[in-house]
N, C-alpha and C positions, 0 to 999 in steps of 0.2 A: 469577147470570148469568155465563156461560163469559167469558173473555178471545178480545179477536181474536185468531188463530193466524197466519193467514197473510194478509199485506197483499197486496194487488191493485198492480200499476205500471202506470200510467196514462200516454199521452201527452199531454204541453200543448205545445201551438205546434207547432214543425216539427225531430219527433224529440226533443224534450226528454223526460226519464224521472225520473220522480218517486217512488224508492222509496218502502213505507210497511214496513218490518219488522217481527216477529212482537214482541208487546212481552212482558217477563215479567210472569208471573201477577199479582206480588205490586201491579203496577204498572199492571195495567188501572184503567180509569175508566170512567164512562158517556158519556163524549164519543165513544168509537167504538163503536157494539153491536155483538155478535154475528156470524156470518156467517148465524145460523140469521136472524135476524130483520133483515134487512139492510133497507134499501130497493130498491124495485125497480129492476132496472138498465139502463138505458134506451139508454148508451150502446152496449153487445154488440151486434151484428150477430143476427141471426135465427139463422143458421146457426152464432153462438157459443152462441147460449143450447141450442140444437139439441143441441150438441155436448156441452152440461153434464147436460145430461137424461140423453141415453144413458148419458154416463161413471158419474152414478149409480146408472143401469137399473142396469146389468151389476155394478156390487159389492154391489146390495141385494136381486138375483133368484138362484132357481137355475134356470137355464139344462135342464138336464136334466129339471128337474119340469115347468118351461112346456110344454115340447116334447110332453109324453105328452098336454096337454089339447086337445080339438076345437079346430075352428079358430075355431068360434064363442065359445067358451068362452076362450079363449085370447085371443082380439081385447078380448072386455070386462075382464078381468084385465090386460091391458098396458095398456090406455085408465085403468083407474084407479089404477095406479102412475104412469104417467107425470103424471094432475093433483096426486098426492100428493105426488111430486116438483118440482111445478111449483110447488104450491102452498108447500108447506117452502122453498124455493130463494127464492119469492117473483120468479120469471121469469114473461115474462108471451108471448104463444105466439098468432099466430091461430088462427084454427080449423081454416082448410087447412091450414096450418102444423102444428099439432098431430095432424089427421088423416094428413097424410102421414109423420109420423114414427112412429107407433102402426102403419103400415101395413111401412114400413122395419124397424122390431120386428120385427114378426108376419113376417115376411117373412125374417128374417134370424133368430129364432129356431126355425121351420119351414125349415132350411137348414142342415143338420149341417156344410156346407164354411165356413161363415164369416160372421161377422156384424158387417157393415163400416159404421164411420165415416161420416158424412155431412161431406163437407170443404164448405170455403165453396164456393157456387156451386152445390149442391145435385147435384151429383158424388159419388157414393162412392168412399172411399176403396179404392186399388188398381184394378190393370189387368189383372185376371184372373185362371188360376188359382193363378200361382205366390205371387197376393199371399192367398188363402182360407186359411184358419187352421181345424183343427177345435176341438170345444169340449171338449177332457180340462183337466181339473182339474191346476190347475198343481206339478204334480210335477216331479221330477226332470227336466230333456231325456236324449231319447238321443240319437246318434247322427245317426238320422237328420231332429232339427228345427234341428242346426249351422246350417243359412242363418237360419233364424229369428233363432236366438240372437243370429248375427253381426247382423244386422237390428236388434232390439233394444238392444245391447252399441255401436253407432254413434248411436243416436237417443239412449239415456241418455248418450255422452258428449260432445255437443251439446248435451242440455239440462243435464245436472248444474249445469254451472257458474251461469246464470243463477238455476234454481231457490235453489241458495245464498244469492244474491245478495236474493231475496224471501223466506225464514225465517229463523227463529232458531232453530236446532236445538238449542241450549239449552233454550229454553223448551218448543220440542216433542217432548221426549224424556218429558217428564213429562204428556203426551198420552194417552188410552188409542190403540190401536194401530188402531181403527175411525177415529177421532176423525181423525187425523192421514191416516190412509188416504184420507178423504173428502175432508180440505181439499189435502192435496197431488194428488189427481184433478184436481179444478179448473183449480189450476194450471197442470199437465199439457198440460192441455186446450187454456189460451190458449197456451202458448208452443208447443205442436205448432202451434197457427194461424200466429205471430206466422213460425214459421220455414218454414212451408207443408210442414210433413211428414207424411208418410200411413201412419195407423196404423190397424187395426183394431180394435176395444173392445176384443178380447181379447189383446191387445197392449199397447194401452194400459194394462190391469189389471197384464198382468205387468211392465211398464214401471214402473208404480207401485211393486210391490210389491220391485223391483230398487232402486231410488230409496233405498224406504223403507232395506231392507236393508241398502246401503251405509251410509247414516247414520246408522242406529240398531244393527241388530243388525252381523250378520259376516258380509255383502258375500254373497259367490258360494257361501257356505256353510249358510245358512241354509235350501236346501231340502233339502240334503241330513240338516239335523237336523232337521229334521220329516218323512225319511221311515225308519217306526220297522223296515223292513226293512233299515237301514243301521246296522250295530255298531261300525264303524272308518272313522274320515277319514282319511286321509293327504294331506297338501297335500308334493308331492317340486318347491318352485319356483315360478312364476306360470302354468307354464302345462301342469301335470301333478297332475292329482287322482283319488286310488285310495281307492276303497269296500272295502266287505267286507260280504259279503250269502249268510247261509246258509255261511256260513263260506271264502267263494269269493269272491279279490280280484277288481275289476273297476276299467277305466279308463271314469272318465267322462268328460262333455265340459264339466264346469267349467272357467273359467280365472280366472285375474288379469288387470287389465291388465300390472302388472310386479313387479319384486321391491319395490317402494316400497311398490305397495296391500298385497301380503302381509305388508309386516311393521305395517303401519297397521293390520290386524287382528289379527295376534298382541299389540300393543299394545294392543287396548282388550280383547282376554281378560285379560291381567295385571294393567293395571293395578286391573281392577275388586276384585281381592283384595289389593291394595296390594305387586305386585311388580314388576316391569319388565325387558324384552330391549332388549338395545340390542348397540354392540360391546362395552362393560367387563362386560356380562354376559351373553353369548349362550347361554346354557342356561338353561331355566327350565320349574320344573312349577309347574302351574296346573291348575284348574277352573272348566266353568262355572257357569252359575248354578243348575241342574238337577242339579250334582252329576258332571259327566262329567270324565275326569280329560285332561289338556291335556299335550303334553312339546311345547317350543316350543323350535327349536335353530336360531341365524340367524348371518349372516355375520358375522366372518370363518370360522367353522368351517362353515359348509354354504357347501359349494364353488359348488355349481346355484343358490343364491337358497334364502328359508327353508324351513324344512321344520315342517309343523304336523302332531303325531301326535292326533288324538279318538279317545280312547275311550269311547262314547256308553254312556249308563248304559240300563235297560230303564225303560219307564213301568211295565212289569206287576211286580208281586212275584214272585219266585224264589223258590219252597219246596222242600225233599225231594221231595216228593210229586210237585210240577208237573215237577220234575228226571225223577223216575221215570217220569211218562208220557210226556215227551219221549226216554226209551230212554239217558239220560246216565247212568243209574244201572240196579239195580234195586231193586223192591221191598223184599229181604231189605236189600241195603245200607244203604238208606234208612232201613228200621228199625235197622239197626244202629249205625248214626249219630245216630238219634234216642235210642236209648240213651245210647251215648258221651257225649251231648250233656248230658243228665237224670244222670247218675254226674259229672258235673263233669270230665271228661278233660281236659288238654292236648294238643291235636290241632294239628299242622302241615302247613298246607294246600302239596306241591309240584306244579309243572308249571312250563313254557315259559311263553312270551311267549303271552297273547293264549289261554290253554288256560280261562281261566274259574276263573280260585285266587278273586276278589275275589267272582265271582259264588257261588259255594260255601259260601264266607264268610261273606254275607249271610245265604244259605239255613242256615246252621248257628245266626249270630248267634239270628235268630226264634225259636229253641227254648230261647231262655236267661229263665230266671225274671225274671218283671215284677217282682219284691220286691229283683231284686239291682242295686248299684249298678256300672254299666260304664263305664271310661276305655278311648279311640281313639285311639289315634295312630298319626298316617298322616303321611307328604310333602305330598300333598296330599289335604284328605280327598274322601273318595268313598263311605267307606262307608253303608249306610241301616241303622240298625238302630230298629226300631219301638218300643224297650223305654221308658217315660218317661225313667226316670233314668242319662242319658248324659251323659258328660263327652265332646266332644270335643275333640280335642289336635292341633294340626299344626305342621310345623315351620318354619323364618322364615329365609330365608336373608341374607349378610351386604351389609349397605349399601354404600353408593359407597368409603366407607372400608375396608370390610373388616372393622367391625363390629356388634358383636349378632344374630352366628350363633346361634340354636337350633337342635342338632340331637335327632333322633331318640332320641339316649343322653340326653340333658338332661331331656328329657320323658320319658321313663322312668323316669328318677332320682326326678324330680318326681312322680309318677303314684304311685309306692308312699308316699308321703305324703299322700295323696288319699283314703286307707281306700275302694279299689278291693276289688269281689267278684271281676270278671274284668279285666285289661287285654287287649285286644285289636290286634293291631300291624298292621297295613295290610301292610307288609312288610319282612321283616329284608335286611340288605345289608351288613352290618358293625359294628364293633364293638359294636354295642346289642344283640347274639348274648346277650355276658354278662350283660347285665342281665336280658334278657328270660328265660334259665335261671335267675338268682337270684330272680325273679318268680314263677315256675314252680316254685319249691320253697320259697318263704317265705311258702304259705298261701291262694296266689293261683292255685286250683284251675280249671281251666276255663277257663284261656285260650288264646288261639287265636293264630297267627300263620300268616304265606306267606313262601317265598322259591322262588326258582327253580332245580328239578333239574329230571332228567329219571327220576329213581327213586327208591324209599325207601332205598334204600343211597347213592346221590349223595346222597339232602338231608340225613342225617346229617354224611358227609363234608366236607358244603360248613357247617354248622352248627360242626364244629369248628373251621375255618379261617377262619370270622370269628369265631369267640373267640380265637383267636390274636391276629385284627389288636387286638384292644384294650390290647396291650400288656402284658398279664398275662402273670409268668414261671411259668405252669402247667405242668407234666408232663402229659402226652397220657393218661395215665390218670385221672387229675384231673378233667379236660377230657369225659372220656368218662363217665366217671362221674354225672361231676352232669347231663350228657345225658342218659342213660338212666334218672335218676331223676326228670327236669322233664318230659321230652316220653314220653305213651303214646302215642300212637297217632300217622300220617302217611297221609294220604288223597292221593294220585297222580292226579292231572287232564292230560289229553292232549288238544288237539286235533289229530284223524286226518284223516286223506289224504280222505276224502269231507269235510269240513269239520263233522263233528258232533264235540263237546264228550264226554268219555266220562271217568267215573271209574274209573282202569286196577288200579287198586289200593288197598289197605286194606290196611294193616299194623298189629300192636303192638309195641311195643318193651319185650321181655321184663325186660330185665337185663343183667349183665356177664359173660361167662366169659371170664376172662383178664385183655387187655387190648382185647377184642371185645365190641362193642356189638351184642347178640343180640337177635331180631326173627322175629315168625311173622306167615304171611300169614294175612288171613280172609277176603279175597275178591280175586280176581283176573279181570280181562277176557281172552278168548282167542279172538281173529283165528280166523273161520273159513271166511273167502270175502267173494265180496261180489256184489249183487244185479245185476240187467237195468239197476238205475236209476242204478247207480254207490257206492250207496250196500255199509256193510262190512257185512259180517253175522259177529256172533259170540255168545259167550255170558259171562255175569257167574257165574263160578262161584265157590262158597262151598270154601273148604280142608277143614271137616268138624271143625277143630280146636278142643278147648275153650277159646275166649278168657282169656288173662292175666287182666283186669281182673271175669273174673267175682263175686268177693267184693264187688265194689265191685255191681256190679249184683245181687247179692244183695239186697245193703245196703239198696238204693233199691225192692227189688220188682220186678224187673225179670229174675231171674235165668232164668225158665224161658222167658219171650220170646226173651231173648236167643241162648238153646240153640238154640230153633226158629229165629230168624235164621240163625244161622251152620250151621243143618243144611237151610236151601234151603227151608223153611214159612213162607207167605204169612201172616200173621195181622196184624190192625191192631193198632198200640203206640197205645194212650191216655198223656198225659204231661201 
């Protein structure tokens, strides 16, 4: 038998309010049952019990399936939801009464503009058209439902407070999310009455679900992470939120109430991984719970109010393959990668900000032997790799005191005492350059890292200059040397001016001549216009050149694929 969730506040005498609050699970009894199996409630007005029926209707129907059946067909399918509703509620309904609201349904489902509330007094709610609502699926707002929103964003901060005041949202966090949805409806319901505010069902639903959001999930953000056409949040403040959609910013019409709510949800991303933003520490990366990676930067350094960067991970798996028929790649590269991948290569994934190094990553991880064992370390992790046997490794930053820092280097250190097949780095930034090259030559075949260039001659460049920062008094030859013998290969990700993701470049990394870190291309992207749609048109051409590493793909079976890759022949790589 469930625990009560949410107590009902009843009036005794004149105005007196008798809360009942939601009690914890461990602490329910049988002196209070269920909501499911209540007694019937005799006190509610007609037009409340009225009002609980439809709030149900509408979160247990699809609205758009009703709509396609006859009208006959249609009458007796809403006639027996509403007694099944009546009957589970345990409300009790005349028969006029019930007919006219099965009639209000049918009427208001047969009514693409809006399907409105019955307020006390047998009125519907709203005064015409500006109050109609259509029935789309509560997505994102654009633009043009601002009066809505602003409508709803005034009703929730009117009721919020009282609602508070009747749960325990302690106890209802550990709710399934149906569960909680249906009893805080209810709610909903009486204090729209109690405060004589006129809301539509569908209103009412998104009102709920805005409710919920605030005090469970993250507030004004939460529909923008369930819609998976959205790859980046930017929150720039309370009252400025940018998308990125098909690789194209966009201003929506999210807001905050102020810098307070904004930082009340960058506080409950962090603390959920045990770190915290405040002002002694206003920089902080995070992830949610899905794995999206979070950079969370608040006053006194953000001048405007906080700024929340989401980087939303994909639900779908990113493969080569799925790469190559999205036109990110092509075919040949793809195989050639897949080789790289099966020869055990050290491949260093560069690009910018936002170019898809991590997504690459992934897609590469997947081609690594389920036999071998792989350590991760990242800042914050993100990465997915499907293989059983993963160690993953993140870093910890330093308490209120200023200690038990782990950084990146630590865990590295750490990691080659872990009898690792591959180490895998999230991303190099400084001085773990060196280790992760000592990794990279002491047996530790096959691993992978990202940092950010803009070329394969930049990421070199920038790869020696954080082995400098670590303080080692190395000679630049030294330096280059053990480069050129840790990392082959360097794969170049670019997001381009139409906002599509492209892999610009394939490089290997031959050798030394001199005091020069030498490098031949194997395939190269080449700008060659761009279409009616805006989008670029170019080609993924192959150098023609016989790859460095061929002995190695010998080795593996692989040798005469690999030719046919790097000479522009389509053929499928089995691995």
């Amino acid at each position: 038998m469930k625990p009560p969730v949410f107590g009902r506040r009843t009036t005794r005498g004149e105005g007196a309010v008798t809360p009942f609050p939601l009690q914890p699970r461990a602490e329910a009894t049988a002196q209070t049952p269920p909501a499911e199996v209540s007694p019937v409630d005799t006190e509610d007005s007609a037009d409340m019990r009225r009002l609980k029926v439809q709030s149900v209707f509408l979160q247990q129907v699809n609205l758009a399936v009703l709509a396609r059946l006859p009208r006959q067909a249609l009458s007796s399918q809403v006639g027996s939801l509403v007694d099944e509703i009546l009957a589970e509620r345990r409300l009790v309904l005349e028969e006029s009464e019930r007919q006219a609201l099965i009639a209000h349904l049918v009427e208001g489902i047969g009514n693409p503009h809006g399907l409105h509330a019955v307020a006390p007094g047998g009125a519907t709610a709203g005064n015409g058209e500006e109050d109609k609502l259509a029935l789309p699926s509560p997505s994102p707002r654009t633009p043009a439902a601002t009066a809505e929103r602003e409508n709803l964003e005034s009703a929730k901060a009117k009721i919020q407070a009282i609602l508070l005041e009747r749960i325990d949202v302690t106890a209802a966090s550990h709710l399934p999310r149906k569960e909680i949805s249906r009893q805080i409806s209810n709610i909903v319901v009486e204090i729209l009455s109690e405060l004589k505010l006129q809301l539509n069902l569908i209103e009412q639903r998104d009102l709920v679900q805005m409710l919920i959001n605030d005090m469970l999930g993250l507030g004004p953000l939460e529909p923008l992470l369930a819609d998976d056409a959205v790859t980046d949040i930017m929150v720039n403040g309370p009252k400025q939120v940018y998308v990125e959609r098909r690789g194209k910013l966009e201003l929506t019409d999210v807001t905050f109430r102020n810098d307070a709510h904004v930082m009340n949800i960058a506080t409950r991303i962090v603390t959920r991984i045990g770190r915290r933003i405040d002002e002694t520490s206003p920089l902080v990366d995070a992830r949610l719970e899905d794995g999206s990676r979070v950079n969370i930067i608040g006053p006194p350094l953000a001048i405007d109010g906080p700024s929340i960067s989401i980087r939303k991970f994909s639900k779908k798996s990113i493969t080569l393959d799925v790469m190559a028929r999205q036109k990110n790649l092509s075919d040949e590269m793809a195989k050639a990668l897949k080789i790289a991948a099966r020869c055990r290569l050290n491949l260093l994934i560069s690009g910018g900000t936002g170019s898809g190094k991590t997504t690459l990553l992934n897609a590469m991880s997947q081609l690594i032997d389920h036999g071998e064992r792989i350590v991760t370390i990242e800042d914050a992790a993100e990465l997915q790799l499907q293989q059983p046997h993963v160690v993953r490794l993140e870093t910890r930053p330093a308490n209120l005191e200023g200690h038990g820092e782990i950084t990146m280097r630590d865990l590295l250190k750490n990691s080659l005492r872990m009898r690792p097949d591959r180490i895998i780095l999230g991303e190099v930034r400084d001085a773990a350059a060196l280790d992760m090259l000592q990794a990279m030559n002491t047996g530790h075949d096959g691993s992978m890292c990202t940092l950010h260039a803009n070329n394969p001659r930049e990421a070199l460049t920038r790869l020696e200059n954080m082995v400098a920062m670590a303080g080692v008094n190395l000679p630049s030859h030294a330096v280059r040397t053990q480069i050129a013998s840790a990392v082959h290969m360097i794969v170049q990700v670019s997001r381009m001016r139409d906002g599509v993701r492209r892999i610009t470049n394939i490089t290997e990394v031959v050798g030394m001549e001199g005091d020069v870190i030498t490098t031949q291309p194997l395939f190269q992207y080449e700008f060659q216009g761009e279409t009616g749609e805006g989008l670029l048109k170019g080609a993924y051409k192959p150098s023609g050149l016989r790859p460095h590493f061929m002995p190695k793909a010998e080795y593996f079976g692989l040798g005469k694929t690999l030719i046919e890759a790097v000479a522009g022949k389509a053929t499928e790589v089995v691995l």
